[in-house]
C-alpha positions as CSV (number, residue, x, y, z in Angstrom):
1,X,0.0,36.5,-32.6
2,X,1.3,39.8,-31.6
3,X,4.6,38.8,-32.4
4,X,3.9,38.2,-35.8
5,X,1.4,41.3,-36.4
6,X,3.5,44.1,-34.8
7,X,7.3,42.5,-34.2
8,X,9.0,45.5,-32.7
9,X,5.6,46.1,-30.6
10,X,7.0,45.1,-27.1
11,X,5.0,42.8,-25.0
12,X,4.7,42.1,-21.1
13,X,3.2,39.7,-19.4
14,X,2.3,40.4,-16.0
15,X,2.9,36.8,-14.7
16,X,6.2,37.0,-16.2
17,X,7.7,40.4,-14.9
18,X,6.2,39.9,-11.2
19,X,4.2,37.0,-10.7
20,X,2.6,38.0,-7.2
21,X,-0.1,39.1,-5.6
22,X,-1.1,42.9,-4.9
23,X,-2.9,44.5,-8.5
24,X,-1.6,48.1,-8.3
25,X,1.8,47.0,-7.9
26,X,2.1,44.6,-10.2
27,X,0.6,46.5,-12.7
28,X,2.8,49.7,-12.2
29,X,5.6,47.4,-12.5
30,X,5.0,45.6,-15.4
31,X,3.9,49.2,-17.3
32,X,7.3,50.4,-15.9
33,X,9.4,47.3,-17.2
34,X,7.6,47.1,-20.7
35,X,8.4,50.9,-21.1
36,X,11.7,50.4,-20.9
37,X,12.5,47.1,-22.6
38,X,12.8,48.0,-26.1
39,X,15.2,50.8,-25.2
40,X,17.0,48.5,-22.7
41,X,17.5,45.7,-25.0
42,X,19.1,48.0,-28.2
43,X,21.1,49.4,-25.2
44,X,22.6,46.3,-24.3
45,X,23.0,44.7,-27.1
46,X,24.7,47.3,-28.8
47,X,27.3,47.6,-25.8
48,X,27.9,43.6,-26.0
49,X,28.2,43.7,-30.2
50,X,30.6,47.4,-29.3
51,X,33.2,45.4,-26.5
52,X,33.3,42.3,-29.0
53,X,35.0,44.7,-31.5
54,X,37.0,45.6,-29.0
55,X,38.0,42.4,-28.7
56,X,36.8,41.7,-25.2
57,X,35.4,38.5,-26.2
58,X,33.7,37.0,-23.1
59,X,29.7,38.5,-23.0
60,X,29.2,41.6,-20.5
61,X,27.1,40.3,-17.1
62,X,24.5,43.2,-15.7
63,X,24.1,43.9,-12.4
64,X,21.1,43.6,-11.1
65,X,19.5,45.5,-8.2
66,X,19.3,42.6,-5.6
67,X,23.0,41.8,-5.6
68,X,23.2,39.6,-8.3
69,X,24.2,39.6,-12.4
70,X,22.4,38.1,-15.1
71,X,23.0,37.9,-18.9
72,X,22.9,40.5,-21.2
73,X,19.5,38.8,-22.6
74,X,17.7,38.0,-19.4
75,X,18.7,41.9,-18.1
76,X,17.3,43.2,-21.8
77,X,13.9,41.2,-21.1
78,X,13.5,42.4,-17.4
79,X,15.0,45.8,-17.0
80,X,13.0,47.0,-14.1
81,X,15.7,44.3,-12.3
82,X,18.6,46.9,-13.0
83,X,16.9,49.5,-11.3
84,X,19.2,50.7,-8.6
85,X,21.9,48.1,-9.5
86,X,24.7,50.8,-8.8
87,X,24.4,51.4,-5.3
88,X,23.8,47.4,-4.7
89,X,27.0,46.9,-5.8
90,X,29.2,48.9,-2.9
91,X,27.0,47.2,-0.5
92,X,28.0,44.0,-2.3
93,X,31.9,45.7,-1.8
94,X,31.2,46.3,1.8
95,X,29.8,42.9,3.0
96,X,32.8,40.8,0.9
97,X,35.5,43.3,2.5
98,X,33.6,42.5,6.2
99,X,33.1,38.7,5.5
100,X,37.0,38.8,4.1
101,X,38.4,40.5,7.8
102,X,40.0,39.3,10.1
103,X,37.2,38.7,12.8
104,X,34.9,37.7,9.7
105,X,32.6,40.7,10.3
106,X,29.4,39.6,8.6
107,X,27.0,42.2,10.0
108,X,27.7,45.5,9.4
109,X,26.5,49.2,8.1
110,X,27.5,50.2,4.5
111,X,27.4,53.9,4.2
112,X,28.2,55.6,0.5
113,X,28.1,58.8,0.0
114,X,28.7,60.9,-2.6
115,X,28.0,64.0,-4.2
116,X,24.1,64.4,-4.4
117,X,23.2,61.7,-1.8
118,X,24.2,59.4,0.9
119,X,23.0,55.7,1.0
120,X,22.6,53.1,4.5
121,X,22.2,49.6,3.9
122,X,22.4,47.3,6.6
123,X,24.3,43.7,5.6
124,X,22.9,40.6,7.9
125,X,25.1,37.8,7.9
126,X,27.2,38.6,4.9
127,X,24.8,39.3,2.3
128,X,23.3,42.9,1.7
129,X,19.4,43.1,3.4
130,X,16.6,42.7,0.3
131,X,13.5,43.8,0.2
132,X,10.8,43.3,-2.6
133,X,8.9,46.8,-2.5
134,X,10.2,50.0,-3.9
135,X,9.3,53.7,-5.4
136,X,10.8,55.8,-8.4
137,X,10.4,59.1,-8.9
138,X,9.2,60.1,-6.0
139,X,7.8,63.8,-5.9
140,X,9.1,64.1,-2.3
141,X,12.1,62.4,-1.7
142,X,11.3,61.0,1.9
143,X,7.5,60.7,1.7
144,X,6.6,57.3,1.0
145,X,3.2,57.3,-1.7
146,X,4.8,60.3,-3.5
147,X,6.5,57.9,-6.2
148,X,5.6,55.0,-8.6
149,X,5.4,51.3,-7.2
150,X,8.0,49.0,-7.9
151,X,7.7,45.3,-7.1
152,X,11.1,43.7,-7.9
153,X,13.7,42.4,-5.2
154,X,16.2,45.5,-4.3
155,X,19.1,45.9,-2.2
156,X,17.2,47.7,1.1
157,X,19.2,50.9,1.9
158,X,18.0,54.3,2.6
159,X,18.8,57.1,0.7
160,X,19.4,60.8,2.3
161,X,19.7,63.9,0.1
162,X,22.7,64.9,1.3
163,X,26.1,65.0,-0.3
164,X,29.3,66.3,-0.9
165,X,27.3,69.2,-3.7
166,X,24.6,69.3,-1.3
167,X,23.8,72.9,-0.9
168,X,23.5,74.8,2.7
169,X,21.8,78.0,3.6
170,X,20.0,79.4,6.3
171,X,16.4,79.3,6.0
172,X,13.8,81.9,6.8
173,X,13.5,80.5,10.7
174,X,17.4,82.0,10.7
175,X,17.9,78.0,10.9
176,X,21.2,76.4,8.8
177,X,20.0,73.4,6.8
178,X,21.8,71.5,4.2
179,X,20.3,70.0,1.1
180,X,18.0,68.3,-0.3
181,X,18.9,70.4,-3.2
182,X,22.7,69.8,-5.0
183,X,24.9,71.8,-6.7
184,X,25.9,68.4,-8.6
185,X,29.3,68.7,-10.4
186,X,28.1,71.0,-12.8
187,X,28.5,73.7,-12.0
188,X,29.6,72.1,-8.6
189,X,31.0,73.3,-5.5
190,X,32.1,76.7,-5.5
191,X,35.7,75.8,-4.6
192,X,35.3,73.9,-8.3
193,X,35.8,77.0,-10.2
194,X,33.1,75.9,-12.5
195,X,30.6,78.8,-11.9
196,X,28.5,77.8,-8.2
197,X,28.1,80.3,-5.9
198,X,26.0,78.6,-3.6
199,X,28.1,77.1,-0.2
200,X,28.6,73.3,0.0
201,X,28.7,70.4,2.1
202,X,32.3,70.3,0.3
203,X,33.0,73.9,0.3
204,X,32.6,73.2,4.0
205,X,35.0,70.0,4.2
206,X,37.8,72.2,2.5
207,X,38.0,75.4,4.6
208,X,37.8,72.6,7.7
209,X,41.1,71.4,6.3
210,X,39.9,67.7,5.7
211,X,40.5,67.9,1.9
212,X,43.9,68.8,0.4
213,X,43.3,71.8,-2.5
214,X,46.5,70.3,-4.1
215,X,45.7,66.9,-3.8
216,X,42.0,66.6,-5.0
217,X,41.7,63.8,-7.7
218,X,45.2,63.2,-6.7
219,X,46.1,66.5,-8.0
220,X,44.4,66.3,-11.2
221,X,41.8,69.5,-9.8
222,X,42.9,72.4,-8.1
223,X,40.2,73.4,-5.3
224,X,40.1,77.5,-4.7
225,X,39.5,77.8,-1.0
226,X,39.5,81.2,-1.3
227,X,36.0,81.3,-3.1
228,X,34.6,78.9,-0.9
229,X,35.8,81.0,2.3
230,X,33.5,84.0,0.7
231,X,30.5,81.9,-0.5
232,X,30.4,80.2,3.2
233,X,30.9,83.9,4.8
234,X,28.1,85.9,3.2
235,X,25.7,83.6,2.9
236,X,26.3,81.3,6.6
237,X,28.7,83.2,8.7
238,X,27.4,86.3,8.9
239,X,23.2,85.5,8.6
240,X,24.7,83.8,11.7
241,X,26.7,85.9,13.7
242,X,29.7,83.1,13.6
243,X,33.1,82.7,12.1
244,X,33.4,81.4,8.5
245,X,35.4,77.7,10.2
246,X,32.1,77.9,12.9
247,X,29.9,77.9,10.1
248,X,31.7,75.1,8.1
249,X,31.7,72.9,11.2
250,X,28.0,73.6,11.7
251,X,27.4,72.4,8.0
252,X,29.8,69.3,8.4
253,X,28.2,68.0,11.1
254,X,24.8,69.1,10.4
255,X,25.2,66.6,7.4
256,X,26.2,63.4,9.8
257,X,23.5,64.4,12.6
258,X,21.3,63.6,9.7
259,X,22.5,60.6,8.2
260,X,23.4,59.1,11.5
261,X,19.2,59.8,12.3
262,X,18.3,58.4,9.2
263,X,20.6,55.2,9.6
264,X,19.3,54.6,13.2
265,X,15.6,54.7,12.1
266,X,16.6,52.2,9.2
267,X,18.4,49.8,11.4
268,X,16.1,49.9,14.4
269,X,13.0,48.8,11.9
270,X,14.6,45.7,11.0
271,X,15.7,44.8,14.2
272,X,19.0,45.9,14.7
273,X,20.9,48.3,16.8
274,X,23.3,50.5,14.9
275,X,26.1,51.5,17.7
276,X,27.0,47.5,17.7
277,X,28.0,47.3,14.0
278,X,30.7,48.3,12.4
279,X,30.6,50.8,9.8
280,X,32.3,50.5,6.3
281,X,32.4,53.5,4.5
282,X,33.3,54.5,0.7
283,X,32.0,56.8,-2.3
284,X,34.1,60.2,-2.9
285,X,32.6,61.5,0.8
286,X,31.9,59.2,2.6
287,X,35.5,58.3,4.5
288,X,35.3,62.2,4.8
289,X,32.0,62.0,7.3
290,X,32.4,58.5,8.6
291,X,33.9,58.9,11.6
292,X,31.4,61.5,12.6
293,X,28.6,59.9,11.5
294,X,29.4,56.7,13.1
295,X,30.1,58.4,16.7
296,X,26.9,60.3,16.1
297,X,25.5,56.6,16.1
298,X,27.5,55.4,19.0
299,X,29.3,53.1,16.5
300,X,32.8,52.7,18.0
301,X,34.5,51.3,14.4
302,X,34.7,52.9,11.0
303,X,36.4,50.8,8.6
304,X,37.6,52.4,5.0
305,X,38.2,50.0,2.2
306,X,40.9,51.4,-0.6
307,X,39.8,52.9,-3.4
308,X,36.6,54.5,-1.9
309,X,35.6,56.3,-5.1
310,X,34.9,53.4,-7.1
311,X,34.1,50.8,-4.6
312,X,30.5,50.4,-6.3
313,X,32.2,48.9,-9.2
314,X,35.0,47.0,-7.1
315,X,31.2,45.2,-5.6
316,X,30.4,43.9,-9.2
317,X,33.5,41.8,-9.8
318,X,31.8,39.7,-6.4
319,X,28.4,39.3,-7.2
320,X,27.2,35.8,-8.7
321,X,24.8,35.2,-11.5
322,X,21.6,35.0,-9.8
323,X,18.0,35.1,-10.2
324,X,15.0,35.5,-8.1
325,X,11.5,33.6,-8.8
326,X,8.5,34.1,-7.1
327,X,4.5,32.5,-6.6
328,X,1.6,33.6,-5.0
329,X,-0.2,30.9,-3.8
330,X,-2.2,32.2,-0.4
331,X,-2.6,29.7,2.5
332,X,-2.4,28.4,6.0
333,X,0.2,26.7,6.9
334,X,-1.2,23.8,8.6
335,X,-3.6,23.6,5.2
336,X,-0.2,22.8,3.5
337,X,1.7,19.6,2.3
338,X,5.0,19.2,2.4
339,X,4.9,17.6,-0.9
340,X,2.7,20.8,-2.2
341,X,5.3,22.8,-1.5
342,X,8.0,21.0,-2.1
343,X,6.9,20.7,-5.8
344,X,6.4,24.6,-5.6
345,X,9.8,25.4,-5.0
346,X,11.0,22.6,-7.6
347,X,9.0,23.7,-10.2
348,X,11.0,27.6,-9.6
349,X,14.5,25.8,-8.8
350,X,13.9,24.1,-12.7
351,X,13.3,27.7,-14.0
352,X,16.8,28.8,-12.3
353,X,19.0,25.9,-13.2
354,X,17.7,26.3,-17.0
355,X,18.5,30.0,-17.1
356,X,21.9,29.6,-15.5
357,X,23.0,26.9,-17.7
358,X,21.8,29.5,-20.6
359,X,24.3,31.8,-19.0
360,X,27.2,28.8,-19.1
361,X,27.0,27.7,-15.6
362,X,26.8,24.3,-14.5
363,X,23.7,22.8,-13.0
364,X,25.9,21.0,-10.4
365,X,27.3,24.6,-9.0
366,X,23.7,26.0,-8.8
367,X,22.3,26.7,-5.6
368,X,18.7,27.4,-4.4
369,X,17.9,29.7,-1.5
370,X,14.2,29.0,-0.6
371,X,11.9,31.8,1.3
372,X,8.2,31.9,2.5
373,X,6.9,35.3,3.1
374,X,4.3,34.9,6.2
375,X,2.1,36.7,8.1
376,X,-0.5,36.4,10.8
377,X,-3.7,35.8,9.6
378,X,-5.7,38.5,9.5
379,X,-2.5,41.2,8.7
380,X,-1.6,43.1,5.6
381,X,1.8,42.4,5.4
382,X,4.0,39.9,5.5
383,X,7.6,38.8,6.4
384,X,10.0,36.7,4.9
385,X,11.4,33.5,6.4
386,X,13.9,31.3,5.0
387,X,12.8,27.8,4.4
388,X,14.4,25.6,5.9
389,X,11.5,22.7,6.8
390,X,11.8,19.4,5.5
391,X,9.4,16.1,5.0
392,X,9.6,15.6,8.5
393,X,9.6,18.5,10.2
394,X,7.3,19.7,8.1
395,X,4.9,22.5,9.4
396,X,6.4,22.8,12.6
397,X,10.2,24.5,11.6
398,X,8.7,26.7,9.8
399,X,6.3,28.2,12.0
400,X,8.9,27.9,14.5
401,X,11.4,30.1,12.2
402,X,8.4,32.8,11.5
403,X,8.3,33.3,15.0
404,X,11.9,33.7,15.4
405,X,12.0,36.3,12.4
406,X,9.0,37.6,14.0
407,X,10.2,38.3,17.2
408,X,13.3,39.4,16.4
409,X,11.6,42.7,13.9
410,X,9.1,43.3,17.0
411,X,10.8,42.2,19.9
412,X,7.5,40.1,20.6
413,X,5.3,37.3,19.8
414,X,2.0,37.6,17.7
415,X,-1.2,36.9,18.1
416,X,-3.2,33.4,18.7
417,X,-4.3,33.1,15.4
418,X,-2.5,30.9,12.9
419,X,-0.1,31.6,10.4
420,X,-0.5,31.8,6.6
421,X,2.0,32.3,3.4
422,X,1.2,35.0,0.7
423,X,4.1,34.1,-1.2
424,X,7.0,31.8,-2.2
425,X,10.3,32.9,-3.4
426,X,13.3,31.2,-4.9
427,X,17.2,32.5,-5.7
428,X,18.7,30.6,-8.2
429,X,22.6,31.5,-8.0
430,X,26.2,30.4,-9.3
431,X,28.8,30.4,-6.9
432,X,30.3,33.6,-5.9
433,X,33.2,34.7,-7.6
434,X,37.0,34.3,-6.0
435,X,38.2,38.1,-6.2
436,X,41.1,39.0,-4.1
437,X,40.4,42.7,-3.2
438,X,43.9,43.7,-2.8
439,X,45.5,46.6,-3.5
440,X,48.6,46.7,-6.0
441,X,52.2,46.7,-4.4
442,X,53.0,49.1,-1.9
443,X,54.7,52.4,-3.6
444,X,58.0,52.5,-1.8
445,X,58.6,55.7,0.2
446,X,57.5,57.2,3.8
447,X,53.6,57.0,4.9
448,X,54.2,60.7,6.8
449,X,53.9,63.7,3.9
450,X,54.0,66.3,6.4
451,X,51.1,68.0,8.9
452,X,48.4,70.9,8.2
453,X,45.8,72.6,10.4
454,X,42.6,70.6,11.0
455,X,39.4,71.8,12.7
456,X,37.6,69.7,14.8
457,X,35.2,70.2,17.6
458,X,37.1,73.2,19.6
459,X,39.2,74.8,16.6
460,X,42.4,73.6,14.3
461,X,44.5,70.8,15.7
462,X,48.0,70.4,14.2
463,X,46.9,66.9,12.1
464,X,49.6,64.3,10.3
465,X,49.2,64.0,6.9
466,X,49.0,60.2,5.7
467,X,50.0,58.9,1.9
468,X,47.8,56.3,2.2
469,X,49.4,54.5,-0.8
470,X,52.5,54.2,1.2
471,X,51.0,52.3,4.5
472,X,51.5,48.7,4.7
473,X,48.9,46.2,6.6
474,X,49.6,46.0,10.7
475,X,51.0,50.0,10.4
476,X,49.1,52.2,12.9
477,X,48.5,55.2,15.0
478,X,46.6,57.9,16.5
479,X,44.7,60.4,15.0
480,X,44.3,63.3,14.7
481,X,45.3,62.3,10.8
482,X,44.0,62.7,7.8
483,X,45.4,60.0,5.2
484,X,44.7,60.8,1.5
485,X,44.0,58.7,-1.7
486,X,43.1,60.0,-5.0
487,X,39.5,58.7,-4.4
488,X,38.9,60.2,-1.8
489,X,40.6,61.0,1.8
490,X,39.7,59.1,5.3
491,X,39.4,61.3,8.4
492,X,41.0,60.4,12.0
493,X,39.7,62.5,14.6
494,X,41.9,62.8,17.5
495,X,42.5,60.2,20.0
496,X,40.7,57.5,18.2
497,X,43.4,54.8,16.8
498,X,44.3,53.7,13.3
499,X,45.4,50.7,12.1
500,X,45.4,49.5,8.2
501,X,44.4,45.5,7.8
502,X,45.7,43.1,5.8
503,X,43.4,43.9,2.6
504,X,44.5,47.9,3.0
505,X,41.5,48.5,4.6
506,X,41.8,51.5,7.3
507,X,40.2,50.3,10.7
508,X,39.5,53.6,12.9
509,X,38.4,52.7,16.2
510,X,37.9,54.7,19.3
């Protein structure tokens, strides 16, 4: 009826957007998705009808913000699903780079970082962690309840304010903090040239000697390190009572004390320890800070895919058309059928095969991930388990599997009391995509373009200069080095070794 009274009046239905339990939520989220959707849907179809005259004739996919894609339609009717879809796709890059090594690393750290923020995400056997609960706009960046509730599946990383335009004074405690605050890129970094005047997180990389001031975009930007050296004298050095390369070193690592803190607190609260995984690292600085985050850590590998800059995009080309469905439906588990629930999950597993096939994937390639999220009885939260009960060992495996799950976050066992589901979720997904993530030919020529003056911990070192372009897989050696790419430029601090793999990824290692 609405349809036909108001047609461009936009319309969402709660039970379509999320259909689960928690009223606030659910409500914020629906609000949030309607409020978007007619914009989102011109959007999109104006980009598809804009690449058909192009003639690129196959119909764009749209990443969503759990790791998988969805058609152009399905993303116009449920845009709250894109909501972070960027940085899902370099954890996407970073898990299909670790599953593709050599030792088949499947749990790993992704860190990106860029030039407002730096992103953690934490990837558990191959795929990228997911949670279901999420804020926007949040009035303080770090203060959970400051923001607007958002109930849609999203890659789980933490986010840092910190990056490469991240700004760094010295506060009225006569303390050096960096960030939260950005110079962005416009007017950027002083060394830009573009009008800052406030000292940088890359400011601070250049007069270290980690970035080239000829070789920035490949050359395509001259950095003035002259400007820089002022900005980071008059308003760090001398508040301070150090040397301008003091200063710099204090804001460089500064910036990985923090994101190494932050990454520990996220991997430690879902169970994992940090200093055992390896980390991959990408975005414009994160190759730049890798090394010292990850020893900050107690990681002992760093692992830099090529093309750093753009590895976020690189992570679309893997992702699958996928879906997630969800049902509230509260009980105990020993209340339960197996044919109750069995029928549950069908009835969401018809709902995914019908919308791939609309997306021109056959039903005989689908497949169905099922997941219960459980709790205690008596709790306010819940967990999520992967389903993987059947007729007969129906309850039993799967309180046997919440237990695992459970005692694996806590490191103990619950209470007496018996265990109950809140909610049932389904991912409908095509098969992943067969992308070779290789670099072009090697360019022919020698690795070695010379050596510069480095600071690390202690003063300058004299450090090889690396064309990374020019190093073929099994090639290695000791750092200190820095090896540069247009992207970005992968630091070696000294002693730790260096050894490029077989997809041109740079494994550092100490």
């Amino acid at each position: 009826m609405l349809a036909r009274v108001a047609p461009r009046l936009r319309v969402a239905l709660s039970s379509e957007v999320v259909p689960e339990i928690r009223e606030f939520e659910r409500t914020s989220t629906t609000v949030a998705n309607v409020y978007v959707q007619d914009l989102a849907e011109r959007y999109l179809a104006d980009l598809a009808r804009r690449l058909h005259e192009l003639g690129v004739r196959p119909t764009p996919h749209i990443m969503l913000s759990h790791g998988g894609i969805a058609t152009v339609e399905t993303a116009g009717r449920y845009p709250i699903r894109i909501l972070e879809s960027g940085p899902a796709g370099g954890a996407l890059a970073a898990s299909a780079f670790g599953v593709r090594a050599r030792a088949g690393e499947r749990d790993l750290l992704a860190f990106d970082m860029g030039g407002t923020t730096a992103k953690l995400c934490l990837v558990a056997n191959g795929a990228p962690l997911v949670t279901h609960e999420f804020e926007v706009g949040r009035e303080y960046r770090l203060l959970p309840g400051s923001g607007l509730p958002v109930k849609v599946p999203v890659t789980d990383m933490i986010e840092i304010g910190v990056g490469g335009g991240s700004i760094a004074r010295v506060n009225a405690l006569g303390l050096l903090t960096v960030g939260p605050d950005s110079a962005g890129s416009e007017p950027g970094p002083v060394c830009y040239g573009r009008g800052g005047t406030e000292p940088t997180v890359t400011d601070a990389d250049l007069l270290l000697g980690y970035l080239d001031p000829a070789y920035f975009l490949g050359g395509g930007m001259a950095l003035d390190v002259e400007a820089a050296r002022e900005a980071v004298r008059t308003k760090i050095a001398e508040p301070l009572g150090v040397s301008v390369e003091e200063a710099a070193w204090g804001i460089h690592t500064s910036v990985n004390e923090d994101m190494a803190n932050a990454a520990r607190v996220h991997a430690v609260e879902r169970g994992k320890d940090p200093a055992k995984l390896p980390m991959y690292t990408f975005g414009g600085a994160g190759p730049v800070h890798g090394a010292g985050v990850a020893r900050a850590l107690g990681a002992r590998t760093v692992v830099a895919p090529p093309a750093a800059g753009v590895l976020s995009a690189l992570g679309f080309l893997t992702a699958p058309l996928a879906f997630d469905f969800v049902r509230s439906a509260r009980a105990a588990v020993l209340d339960l059928s197996w044919e109750d629930v069995d029928a549950r999950f069908a009835e969401m597993e018809a709902e995914g095969a019908a919308l791939l096939r609309e997306s021109g994937v056959d039903g005989a390639d689908v497949t169905h991930a099922r997941v219960a999220e459980m709790r205690y009885a008596g709790q306010g939260y819940e967990i999520r388990v992967p389903v993987r009960a059947s007729a007969e060992s129906w309850p039993d495996a799967l309180v046997a599997d919440f237990t695992d799950v459970y005692r694996s976050l806590y490191r103990r066992s619950g209470p007496p009391v018996a265990v109950e589901v809140l909610n049932w979720r389904v991912v409908s997904s095509a098969p992943v995509p067969e992308v070779s993530l290789r670099l072009k030919e090697i360019e022919p020529g020698r690795a070695s373009a010379g050596s510069c003056p480095v600071y690390f911990a202690g003063g300058f070192v004299d450090t090889a200069v690396v064309d990374r372009y020019r190093l073929r897989p099994g090639d290695w050696g000791r750092g200190p080095a820095i090896v540069q790419e247009r992207e970005s430029t992968v630091v070696v601090p000294p002693g730790a070794r260096c050894v490029v793999r077989g997809d041109a990824s740079l494994e550092v290692s100490w």
